[in-house]
C-alpha positions in Angstrom: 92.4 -120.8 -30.6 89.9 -120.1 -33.3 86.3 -118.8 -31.3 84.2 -119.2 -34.2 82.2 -122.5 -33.9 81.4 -121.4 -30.2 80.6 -118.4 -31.8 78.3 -120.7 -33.8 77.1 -122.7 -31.7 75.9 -119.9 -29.0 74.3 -117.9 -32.1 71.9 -121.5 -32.5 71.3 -121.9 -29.0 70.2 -118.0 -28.4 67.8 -118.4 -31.8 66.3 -121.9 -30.5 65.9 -119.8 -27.0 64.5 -116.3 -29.3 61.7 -118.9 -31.4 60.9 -120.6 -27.6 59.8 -116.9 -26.6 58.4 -116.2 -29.7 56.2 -119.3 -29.7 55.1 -118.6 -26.0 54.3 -115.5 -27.3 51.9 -116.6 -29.7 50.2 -119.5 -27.6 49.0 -116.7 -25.4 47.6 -114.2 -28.2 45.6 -117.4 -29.5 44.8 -118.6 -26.0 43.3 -114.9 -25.1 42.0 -114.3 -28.4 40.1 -118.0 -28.2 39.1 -117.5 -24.2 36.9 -114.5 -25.4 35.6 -115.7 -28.8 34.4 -119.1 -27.1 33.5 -117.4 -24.0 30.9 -115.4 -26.2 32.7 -111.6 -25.7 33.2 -110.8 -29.0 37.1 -110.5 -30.2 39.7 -108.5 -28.7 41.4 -106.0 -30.7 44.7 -106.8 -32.6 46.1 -103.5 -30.3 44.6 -104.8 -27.1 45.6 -108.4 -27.7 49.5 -107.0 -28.4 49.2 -105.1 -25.0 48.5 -108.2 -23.3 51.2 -110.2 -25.0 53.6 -107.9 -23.7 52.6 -107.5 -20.3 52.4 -111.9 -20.5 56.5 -111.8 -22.2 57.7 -108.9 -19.8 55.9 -110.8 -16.5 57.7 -114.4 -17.8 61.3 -113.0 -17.9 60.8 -112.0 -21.5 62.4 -109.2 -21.9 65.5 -109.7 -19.8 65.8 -113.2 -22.3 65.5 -110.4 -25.3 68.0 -108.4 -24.0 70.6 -111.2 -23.0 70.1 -113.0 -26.3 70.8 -109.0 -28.1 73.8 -108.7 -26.7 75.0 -112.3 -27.0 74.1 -112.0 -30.7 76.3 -108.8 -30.8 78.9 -110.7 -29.4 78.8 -113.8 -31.7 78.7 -111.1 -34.9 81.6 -109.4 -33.9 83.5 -112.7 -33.4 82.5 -114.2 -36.7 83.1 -111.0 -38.8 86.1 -109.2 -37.0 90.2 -110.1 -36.8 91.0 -110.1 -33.0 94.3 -110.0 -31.6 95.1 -113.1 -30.6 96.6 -113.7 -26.7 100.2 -114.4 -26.3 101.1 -118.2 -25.3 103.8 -118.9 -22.9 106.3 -121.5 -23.4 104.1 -124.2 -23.3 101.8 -123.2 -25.4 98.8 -122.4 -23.1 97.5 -118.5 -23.5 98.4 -115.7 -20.8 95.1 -114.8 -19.2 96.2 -111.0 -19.0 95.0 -108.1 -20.8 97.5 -104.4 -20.9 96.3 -101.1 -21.8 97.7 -98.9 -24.7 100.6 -97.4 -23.7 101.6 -100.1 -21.0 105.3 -101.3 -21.9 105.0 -104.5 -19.3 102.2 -106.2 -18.0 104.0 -108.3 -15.9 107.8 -108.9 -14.9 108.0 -112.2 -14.8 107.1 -112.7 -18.9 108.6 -111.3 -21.3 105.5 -111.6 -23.9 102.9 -109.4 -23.0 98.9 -109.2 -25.0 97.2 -106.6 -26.6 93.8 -108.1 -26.9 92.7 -103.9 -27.6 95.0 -104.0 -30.2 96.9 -101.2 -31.1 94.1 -98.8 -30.2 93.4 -98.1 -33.8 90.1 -100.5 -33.3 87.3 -99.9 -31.7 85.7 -103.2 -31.8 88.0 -104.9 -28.8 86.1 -102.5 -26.7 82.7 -103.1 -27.5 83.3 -106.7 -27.4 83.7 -106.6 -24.0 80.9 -104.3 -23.7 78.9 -107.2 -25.5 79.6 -109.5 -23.7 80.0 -108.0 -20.1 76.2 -107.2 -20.5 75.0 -110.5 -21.8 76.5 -112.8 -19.2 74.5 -109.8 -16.8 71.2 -109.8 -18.5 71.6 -113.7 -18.6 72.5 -114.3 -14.7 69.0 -111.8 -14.0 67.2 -114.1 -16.3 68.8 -117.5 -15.1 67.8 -116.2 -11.5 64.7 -115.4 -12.2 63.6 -118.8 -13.8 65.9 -120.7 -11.1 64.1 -119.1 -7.6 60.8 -119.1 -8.6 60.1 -122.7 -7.7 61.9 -121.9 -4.7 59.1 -119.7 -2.1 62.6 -118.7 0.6 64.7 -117.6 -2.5 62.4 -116.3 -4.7 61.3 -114.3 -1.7 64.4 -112.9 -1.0 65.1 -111.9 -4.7 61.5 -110.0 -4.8 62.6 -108.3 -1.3 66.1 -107.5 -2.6 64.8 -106.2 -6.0 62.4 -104.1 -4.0 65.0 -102.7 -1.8 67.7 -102.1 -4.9 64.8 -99.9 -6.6 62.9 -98.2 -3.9 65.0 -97.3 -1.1 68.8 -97.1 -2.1 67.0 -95.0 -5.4 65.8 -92.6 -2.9 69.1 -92.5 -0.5 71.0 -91.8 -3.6 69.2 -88.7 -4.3 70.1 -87.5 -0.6 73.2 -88.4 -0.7 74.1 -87.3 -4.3 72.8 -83.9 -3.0 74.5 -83.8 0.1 77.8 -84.8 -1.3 77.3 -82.2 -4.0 76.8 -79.5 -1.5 79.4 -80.5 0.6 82.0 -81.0 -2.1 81.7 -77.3 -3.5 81.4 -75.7 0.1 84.9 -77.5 0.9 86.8 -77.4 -2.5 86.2 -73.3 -2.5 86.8 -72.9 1.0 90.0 -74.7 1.0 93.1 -71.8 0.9 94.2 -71.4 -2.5 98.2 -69.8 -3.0 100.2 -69.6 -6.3 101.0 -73.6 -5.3 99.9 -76.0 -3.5 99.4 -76.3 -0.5 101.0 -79.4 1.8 98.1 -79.4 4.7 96.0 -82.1 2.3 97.3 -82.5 -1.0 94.2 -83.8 -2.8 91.9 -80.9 -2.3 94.8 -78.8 -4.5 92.7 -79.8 -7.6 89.0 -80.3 -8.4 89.5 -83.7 -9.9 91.3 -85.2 -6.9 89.3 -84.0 -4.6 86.2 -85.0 -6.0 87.6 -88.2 -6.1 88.9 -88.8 -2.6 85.4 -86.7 -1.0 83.7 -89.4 -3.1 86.3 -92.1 -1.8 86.0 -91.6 1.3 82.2 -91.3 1.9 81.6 -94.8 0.2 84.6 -97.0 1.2 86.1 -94.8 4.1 89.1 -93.0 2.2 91.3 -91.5 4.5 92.8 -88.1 3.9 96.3 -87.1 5.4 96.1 -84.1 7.4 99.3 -82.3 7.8 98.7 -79.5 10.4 102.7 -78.7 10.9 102.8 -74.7 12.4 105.8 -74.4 9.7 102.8 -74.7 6.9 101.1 -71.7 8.4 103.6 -69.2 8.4 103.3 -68.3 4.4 99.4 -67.9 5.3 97.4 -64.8 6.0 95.2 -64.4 9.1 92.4 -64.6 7.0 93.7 -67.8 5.2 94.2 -69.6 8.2 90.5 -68.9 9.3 89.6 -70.2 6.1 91.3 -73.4 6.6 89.9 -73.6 10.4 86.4 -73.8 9.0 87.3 -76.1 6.2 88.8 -78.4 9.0 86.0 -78.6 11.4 83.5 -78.6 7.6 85.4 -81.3 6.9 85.0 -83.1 9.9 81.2 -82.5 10.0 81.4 -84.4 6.5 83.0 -86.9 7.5 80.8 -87.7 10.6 77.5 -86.9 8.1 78.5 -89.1 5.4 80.0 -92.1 6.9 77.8 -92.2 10.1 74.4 -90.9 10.0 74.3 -91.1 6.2 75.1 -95.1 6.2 73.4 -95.7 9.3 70.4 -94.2 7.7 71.0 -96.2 5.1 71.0 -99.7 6.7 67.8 -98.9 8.5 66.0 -98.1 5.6 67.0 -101.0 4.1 65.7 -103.0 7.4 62.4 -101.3 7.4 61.9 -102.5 4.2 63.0 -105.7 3.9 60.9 -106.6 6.9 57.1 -104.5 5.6 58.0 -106.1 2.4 58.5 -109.7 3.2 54.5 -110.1 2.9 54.0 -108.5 -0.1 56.9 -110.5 -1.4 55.4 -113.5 -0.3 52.3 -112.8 -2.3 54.0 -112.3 -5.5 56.0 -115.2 -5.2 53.3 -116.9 -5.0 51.4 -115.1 -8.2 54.7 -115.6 -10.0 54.9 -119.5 -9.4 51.1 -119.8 -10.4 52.5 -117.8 -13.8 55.2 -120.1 -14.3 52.7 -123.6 -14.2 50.6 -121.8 -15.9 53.1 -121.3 -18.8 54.1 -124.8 -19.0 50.5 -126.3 -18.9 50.0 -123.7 -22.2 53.2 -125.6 -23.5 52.6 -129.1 -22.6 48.8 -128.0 -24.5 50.3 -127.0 -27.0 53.1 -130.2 -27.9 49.9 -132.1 -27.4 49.6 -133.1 -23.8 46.7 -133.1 -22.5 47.2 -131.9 -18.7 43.8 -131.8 -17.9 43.9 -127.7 -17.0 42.4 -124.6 -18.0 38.6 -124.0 -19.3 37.5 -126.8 -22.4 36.3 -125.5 -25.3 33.9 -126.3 -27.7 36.5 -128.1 -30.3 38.4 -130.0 -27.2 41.2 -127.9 -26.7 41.5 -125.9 -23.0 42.0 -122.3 -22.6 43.9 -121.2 -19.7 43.2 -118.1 -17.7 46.1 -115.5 -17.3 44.3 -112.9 -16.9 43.4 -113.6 -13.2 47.0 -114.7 -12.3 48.1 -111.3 -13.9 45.8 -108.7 -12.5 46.3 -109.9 -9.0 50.4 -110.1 -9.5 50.6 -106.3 -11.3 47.3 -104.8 -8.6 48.2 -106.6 -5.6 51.0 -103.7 -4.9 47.8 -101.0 -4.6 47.2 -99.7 -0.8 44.1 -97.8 -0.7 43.3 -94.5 1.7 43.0 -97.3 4.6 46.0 -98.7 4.4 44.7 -102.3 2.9 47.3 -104.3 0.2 45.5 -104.8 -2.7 43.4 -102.2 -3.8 43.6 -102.5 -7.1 42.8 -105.7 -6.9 39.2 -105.0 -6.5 38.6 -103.0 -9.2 40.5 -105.5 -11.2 38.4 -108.3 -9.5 34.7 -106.4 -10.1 36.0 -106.2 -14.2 36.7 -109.8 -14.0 33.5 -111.1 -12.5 32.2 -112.7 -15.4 34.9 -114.8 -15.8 34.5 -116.3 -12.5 33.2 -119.9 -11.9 30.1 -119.6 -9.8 32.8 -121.6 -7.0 35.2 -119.1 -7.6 33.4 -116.3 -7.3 32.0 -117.2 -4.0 35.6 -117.9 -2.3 36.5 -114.4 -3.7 33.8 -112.8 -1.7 34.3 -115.0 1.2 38.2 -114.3 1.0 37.7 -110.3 1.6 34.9 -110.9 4.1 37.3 -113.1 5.8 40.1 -110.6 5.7 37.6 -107.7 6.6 39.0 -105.6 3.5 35.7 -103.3 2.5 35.5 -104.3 -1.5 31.6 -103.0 -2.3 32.0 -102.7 -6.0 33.3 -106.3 -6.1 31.0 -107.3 -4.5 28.2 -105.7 -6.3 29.7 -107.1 -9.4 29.8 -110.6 -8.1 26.3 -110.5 -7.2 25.2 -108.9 -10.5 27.2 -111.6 -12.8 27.4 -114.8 -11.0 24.1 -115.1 -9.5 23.8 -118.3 -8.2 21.3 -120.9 -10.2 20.2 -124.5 -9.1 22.0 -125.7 -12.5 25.5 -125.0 -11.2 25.5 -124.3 -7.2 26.1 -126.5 -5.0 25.4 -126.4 -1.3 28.9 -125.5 0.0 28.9 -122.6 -2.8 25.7 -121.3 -1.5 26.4 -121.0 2.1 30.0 -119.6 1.2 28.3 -117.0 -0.6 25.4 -115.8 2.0 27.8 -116.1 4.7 30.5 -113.6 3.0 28.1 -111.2 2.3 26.2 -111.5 6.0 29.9 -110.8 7.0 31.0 -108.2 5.1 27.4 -106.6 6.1 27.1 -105.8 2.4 23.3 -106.1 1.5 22.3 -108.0 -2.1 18.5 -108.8 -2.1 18.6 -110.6 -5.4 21.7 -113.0 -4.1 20.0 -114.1 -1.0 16.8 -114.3 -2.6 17.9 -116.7 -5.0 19.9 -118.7 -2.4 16.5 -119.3 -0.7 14.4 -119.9 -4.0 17.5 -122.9 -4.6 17.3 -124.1 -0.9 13.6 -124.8 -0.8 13.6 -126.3 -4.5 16.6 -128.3 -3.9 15.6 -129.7 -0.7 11.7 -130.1 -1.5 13.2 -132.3 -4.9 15.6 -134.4 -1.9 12.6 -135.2 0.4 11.1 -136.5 -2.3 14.2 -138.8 -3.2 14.9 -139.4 0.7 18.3 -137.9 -0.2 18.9 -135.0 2.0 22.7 -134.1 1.7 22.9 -130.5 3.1 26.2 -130.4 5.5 25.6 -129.6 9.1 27.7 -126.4 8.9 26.0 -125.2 5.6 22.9 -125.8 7.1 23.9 -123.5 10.2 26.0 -120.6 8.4 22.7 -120.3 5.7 20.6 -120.0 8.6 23.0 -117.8 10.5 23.1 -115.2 7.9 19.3 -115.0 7.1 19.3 -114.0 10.7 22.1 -111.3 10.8 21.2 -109.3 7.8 17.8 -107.3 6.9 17.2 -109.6 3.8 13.8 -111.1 4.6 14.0 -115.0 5.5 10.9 -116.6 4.1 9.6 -119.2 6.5 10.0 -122.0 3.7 13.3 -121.6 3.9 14.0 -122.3 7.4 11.3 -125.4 7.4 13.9 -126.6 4.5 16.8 -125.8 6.8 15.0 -127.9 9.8 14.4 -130.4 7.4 17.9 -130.9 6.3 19.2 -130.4 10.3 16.7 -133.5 11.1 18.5 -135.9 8.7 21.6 -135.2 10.3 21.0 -134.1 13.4 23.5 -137.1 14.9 26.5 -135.4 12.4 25.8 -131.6 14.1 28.8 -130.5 16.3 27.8 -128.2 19.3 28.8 -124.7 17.5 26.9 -125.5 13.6 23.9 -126.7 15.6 23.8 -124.1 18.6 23.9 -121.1 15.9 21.3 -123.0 14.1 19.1 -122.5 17.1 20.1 -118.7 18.0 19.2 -117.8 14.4 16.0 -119.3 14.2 15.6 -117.3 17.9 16.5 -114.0 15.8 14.6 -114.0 12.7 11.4 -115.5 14.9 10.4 -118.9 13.0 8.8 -121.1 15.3 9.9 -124.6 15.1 7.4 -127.5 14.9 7.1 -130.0 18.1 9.3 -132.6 16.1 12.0 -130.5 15.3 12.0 -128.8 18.9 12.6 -131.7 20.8 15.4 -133.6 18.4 16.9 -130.2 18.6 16.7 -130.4 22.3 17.4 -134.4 23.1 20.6 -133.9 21.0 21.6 -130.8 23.0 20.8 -132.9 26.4 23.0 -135.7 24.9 26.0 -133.3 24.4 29.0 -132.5 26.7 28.7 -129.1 28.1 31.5 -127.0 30.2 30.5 -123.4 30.9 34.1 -122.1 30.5 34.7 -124.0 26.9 31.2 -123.5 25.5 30.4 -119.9 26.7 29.5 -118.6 23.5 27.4 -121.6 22.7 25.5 -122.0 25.8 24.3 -118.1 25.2 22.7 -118.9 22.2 21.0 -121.7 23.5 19.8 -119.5 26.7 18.5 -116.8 23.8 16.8 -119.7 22.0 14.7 -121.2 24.7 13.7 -117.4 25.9 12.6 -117.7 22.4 10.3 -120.4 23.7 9.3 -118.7 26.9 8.1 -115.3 24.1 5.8 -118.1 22.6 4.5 -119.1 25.8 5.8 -122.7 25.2 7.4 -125.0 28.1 11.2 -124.6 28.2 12.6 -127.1 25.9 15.7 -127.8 28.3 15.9 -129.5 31.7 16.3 -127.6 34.6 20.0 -128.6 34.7 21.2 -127.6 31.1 18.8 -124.4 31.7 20.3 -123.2 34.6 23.8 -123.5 32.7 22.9 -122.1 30.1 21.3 -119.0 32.3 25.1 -118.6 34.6 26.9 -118.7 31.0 24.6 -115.8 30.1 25.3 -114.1 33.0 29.1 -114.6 33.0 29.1 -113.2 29.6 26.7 -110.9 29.8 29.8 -108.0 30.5 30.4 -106.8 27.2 34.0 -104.1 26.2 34.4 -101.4 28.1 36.5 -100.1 31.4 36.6 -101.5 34.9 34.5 -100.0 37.7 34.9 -100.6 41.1 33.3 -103.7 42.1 34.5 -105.3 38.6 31.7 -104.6 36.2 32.0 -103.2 32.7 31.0 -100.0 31.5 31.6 -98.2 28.4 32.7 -94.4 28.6 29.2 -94.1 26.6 27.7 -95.5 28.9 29.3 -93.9 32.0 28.2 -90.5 30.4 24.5 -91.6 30.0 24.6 -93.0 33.3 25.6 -89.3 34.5 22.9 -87.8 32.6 20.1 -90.2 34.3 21.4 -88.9 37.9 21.6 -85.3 36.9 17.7 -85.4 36.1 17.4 -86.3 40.2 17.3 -90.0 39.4 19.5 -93.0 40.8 20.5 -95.1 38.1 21.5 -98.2 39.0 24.1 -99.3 36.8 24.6 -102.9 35.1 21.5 -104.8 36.2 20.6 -108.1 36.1 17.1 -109.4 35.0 15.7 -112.5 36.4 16.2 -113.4 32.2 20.1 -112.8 32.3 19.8 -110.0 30.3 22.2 -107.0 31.9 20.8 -103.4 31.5 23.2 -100.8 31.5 21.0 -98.5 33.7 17.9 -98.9 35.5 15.7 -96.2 37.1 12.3 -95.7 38.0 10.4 -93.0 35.8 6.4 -92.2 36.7 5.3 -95.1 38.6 7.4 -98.0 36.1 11.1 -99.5 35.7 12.6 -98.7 33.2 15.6 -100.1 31.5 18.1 -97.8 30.1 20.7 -99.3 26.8 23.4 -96.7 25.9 23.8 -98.5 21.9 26.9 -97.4 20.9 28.7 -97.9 17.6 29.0 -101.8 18.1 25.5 -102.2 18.4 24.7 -101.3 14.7 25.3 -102.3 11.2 28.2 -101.0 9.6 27.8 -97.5 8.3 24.1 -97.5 9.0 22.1 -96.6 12.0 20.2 -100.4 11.7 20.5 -102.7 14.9 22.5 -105.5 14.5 20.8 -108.9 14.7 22.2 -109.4 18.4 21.0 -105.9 19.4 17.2 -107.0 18.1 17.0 -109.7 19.4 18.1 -108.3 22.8 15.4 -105.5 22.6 12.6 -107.9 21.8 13.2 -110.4 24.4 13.9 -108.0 27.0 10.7 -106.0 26.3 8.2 -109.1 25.5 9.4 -110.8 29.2 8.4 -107.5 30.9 10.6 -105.1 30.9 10.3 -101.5 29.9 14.0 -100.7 27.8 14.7 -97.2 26.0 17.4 -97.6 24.2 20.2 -94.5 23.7 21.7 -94.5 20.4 25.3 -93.3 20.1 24.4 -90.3 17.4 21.3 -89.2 19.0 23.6 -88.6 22.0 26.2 -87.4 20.5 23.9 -84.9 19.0 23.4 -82.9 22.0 26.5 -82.2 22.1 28.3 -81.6 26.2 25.5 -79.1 27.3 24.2 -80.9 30.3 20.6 -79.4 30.0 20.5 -80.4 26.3 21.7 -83.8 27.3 18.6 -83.8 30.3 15.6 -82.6 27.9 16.8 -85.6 25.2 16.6 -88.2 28.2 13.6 -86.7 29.8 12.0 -87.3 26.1 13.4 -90.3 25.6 11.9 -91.7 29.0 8.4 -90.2 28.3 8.4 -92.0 25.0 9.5 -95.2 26.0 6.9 -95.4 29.1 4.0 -94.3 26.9 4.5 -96.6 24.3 4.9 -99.2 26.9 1.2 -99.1 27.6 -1.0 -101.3 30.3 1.3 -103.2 32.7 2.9 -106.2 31.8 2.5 -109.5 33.2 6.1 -110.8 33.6 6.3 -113.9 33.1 7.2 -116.7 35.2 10.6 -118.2 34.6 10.9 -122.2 35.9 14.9 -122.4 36.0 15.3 -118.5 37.7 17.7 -118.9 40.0 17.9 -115.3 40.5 16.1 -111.9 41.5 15.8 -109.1 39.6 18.5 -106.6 40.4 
């Protein structure tokens, strides 16, 4: 049967496949050289461009096609310009599907005609046919894999994980074992008695060959060796020799438990470990690698013409398509940083990319890592520095995404939430005026909530636009949005107007309130009408929603810490400072309750006034700062301007003396004489109308 027109046919198909790549190839390199020149970057470089066109090819399967195509070219050239020997037919004409060796005299006894498709060894082409062609139909099932799973997230998955495995563990557990085999194949080929013939006790370790073959043998497929331990086969042996082969047994043994047991159980564990702290990862880049592939045919489908709506328009009409995002977070997202975070390099990658973010974009990147909690400072720098928001392009969503993130991630940016408010105001002021206030109840509240929480100053024109935008929707608020509305205009001190105090409060009166279900909100609401109380303003609530909002206060008012008897909460911090107080002579009394629902960790009685002692540890400050957090502020201000006396303990200041009670004493004993001076005259506590409880 003459090959040839396959031969012919597979050589067309492979160059159609070779100018497909090719093509791709070159849609990119005009797609990133276009992105940047109508972007307004100046051209890449010829060298950087070709950099990036390789990285695209090699991340698209391009380089496994190259090499399959290769070697099926090799194949189809060696078929169209050399004389093979032909297979034998039996007696029916149809070829023997059997191939002999040289030197063979029968392949088989049941035919008498017998093939030599590698001739009469005089040729050396028969052999690197099948060379050719063994590693094309390899190189082409890797490829054909790789474009089959990816649409497929469970067996694209699996490939990444088994890719991952094949190339990270096994490498390593070949070294060990490759080195253990080594050292026990010499150690028991030279210990093994040597006499002017060999020896019957285990004929393969007679020569080097065979027993390197059957050591190897039996570590990877469990080879068994024949032992002969006959007493007739010691009596040509030395004392000495027989030693020798004592220790080779029980060495040999000792292999055998090593190589077979620990060895492969070591093995599938690794394998294990991996498959199952890789199966995230791998689920990332599957991801990454399907975006890849759309994103290749949408620069296709642009290119025969059809217009799939995608990518960035340009000036003439046509789209350009960003790869360069999908890329960096496929080839960084691998990075673990000195924390222990996936996808370090990511942010690095992400800060270099900030330009190139939509103002949209941009924002759910920095609300992504706040989200996650994963500390990214230089992206986030460079997101504030390049896509400052503007009242052109931001929205309302996008500017509430973006304060909130950074609030979160406690990552300060003065010019970002400055020009959030400066858009705010102007964008609601211009609304009033069309009587077409469209700020979402949850904007309005995570805006407002992140003013509060951070040290950026929130100019009172900002909240009035915020209460302006809450009153047109007021009916739409949900209990959480509209209760952290209220706590944050508690923390950052704005003092509503009559209007807005009492919609605010007829819609909380008109809600559904359980103390179990709406803990956290009915604490914010306590905080905001103490915030009324401050002003010297009647309570906005009645005395029924007051009082529940007081016993959820109290309920939570217990904050992390260990159990002491009689169930309250106390921090070891806390339990220390407490010590200290009662080794200066006084009796703390621990966890108090004010008539305001406020719990002091300590309270004792210092010249002539109470005084409320706060052991501020960690949790009570900013991250990687010694600045309050919002909650701790706020705390500290209401409990002082209701009547209390409160000297707060800050974590480092304590931990600063060190464990030398009398250092410890003289920092309290200052700290108490500080606080009650700058207390002053005596306060007049005021009078609380829903107090259902005494001082403790």
């Amino acid at each position: 049967m003459d090959l040839r027109p396959f031969a012919i046919a597979i050589l067309c198909i492979t160059a159609f496949g070779v100018e497909e790549e090719l093509r791709r190839a070159r849609l990119f390199w005009k797609n990133e050289a276009g992105k940047k020149m109508g972007a307004g970057l100046g051209a890449l470089s010829n060298w950087t461009l070709a950099k990036q066109t390789i990285s695209f090819v090699h991340n698209h399967g391009g380089t496994t096609f190259m090499l399959a195509a290769g070697w099926t070219t090799v194949s189809c050239l060696l078929l169209l310009f050399f004389d093979f020997p032909k297979a034998a037919e039996d007696e029916s004409g149809d070829p023997l599907l059997f191939r002999d060796h040289k030197g063979h005299e029968s392949v088989s006894s049941l035919r008498e005609v017998h093939s030599e498709p590698y001739g009469d060894g005089s040729e050396e082409m028969p052999g690197l046919l099948w060379l050719s062609l063994s590693l094309s139909i390899l190189f082409w099932m890797a490829y054909i894999a790789h474009k089959l799973f990816t649409p497929f997230e469970s067996l694209n998955i699996f490939l990444l994980i088994t890719y991952k495995v094949l190339f990270n563990d096994f490498v390593v557990f070949l070294y060990l074992f490759v080195y253990i085999f080594c050292c026990s194949y010499f150690t028991l080929f030279v210990l093994f008695p040597r006499t002017t013939g060999p020896l019957p006790f285990m004929e393969p370790m007679n020569t080097w060959f065979s027993s390197f073959e059957h050591l190897m043998g039996m570590a990877l497929v469990g080879y068994h060796f024949s032992i002969s331990l006959d007493p007739k086969h010691f009596e040509s042996m030395s004392y000495l020799q027989a030693v020798d082969f004592a220790v080779f047994y029980i060495g040999y043994y000792f292999y055998v438990l090593f190589a077979l047991v620990l060895l492969m159980n070591l093995l599938v564990a690794m394998l294990s470990f991996t498959f199952v702290e890789t199966r995230l990862e791998s689920a990332l880049q599957n991801r990454t690698a399907f975006a890849k592939f759309v994103l290749q045919l949408e620069l296709q489908a642009e290119a025969l013409g059809m217009d799939v709506h995608a990518g960035e328009p340009r000036a003439d009409g046509s789209r350009a398509f960003d790869f360069r995002a999908i890329q960096c977070f496929s080839s960084k997202s691998r990075g673990i940083d000195n924390d222990g975070h996936y996808g370090a390099g990511v942010v690095s990658e992400g800060a270099v990319m900030a330009a190139d973010f939509e103002p949209h974009q941009a924002a759910l990147t920095a609300w992504a890592y706040a989200n996650a909690g994963h500390p990214a400072p230089e992206l986030f720098d460079a997101l504030a520095e390049r896509q400052l928001p503007n009242k052109a392009t931001a929205d309302y969503d996008s500017l509430a995404i973006w304060v909130w993130a950074y609030a979160t991630a406690q990552h300060p940016s003065p010019k970002l939430f400055a020009a959030v408010a400066e858009i705010v105001v102007e964008t609601t002021s211009c609304q009033i005026r069309d009587g077409k206030l469209a700020m979402a109840p949850v904007d309005v509240a995570n805006v407002a909530w992140a003013y509060a929480v951070t040290d950026e100053a929130a100019p009172p024109a900002l909240f009035d636009s915020l209460a302006q935008q809450a009153l047109a929707r007021l009916d739409r608020f949900e209990t959480r949005p509209l209760a952290k509305l209220a706590w944050a205009c508690a923390a950052v001190e704005y003092s509503p107007s009559e209007a807005f105090a009492s919609s605010l409060a007829e819609r909380f009166e008109s809600m559904s309130w359980e103390i179990h279900r709406d803990r956290e909100e009915l604490r914010q609401l306590h905080q905001w009408q103490l915030w009324f109380v401050e002003q010297q303003r009647a309570a906005p609530f009645s005395p029924h929603l007051s009082a529940l909002c007081l016993d959820s206060f109290v309920l939570g008012a217990s904050e992390h810490g260990t159990l002491i008897p009689g169930g309250t909460r106390v921090t070891r911090f806390q339990r220390q400072v407490t010590d200290g107080l009662a080794a200066l002579g006084l009796r703390p009394e621990p966890e108090v309750v004010t008539s305001s629902g406020y719990t002091l960790d300590a309270l004792v009685h210092w010249k002539g006034e109470r005084v409320g002692v706060e052991a501020d540890g960690p949790h009570h400050f900013r991250a990687r700062t010694h600045v309050p957090t919002a909650s701790t502020q706020l705390k500290r201000r209401q409990v002082r301007a209701l009547g209390e006396i409160l000297c707060p303990i800050p974590w480092w200041e304590w931990n600063a003396c060190g464990s030398d009670v009398q250092q410890q004493g003289e920092y309290l004993r200052a700290a108490l004489d500080r606080t009650v001076a700058e207390a002053g005259a005596r306060r007049v506590v005021p009078q609380w109308p829903w107090a259902t409880k005494e001082c403790g």
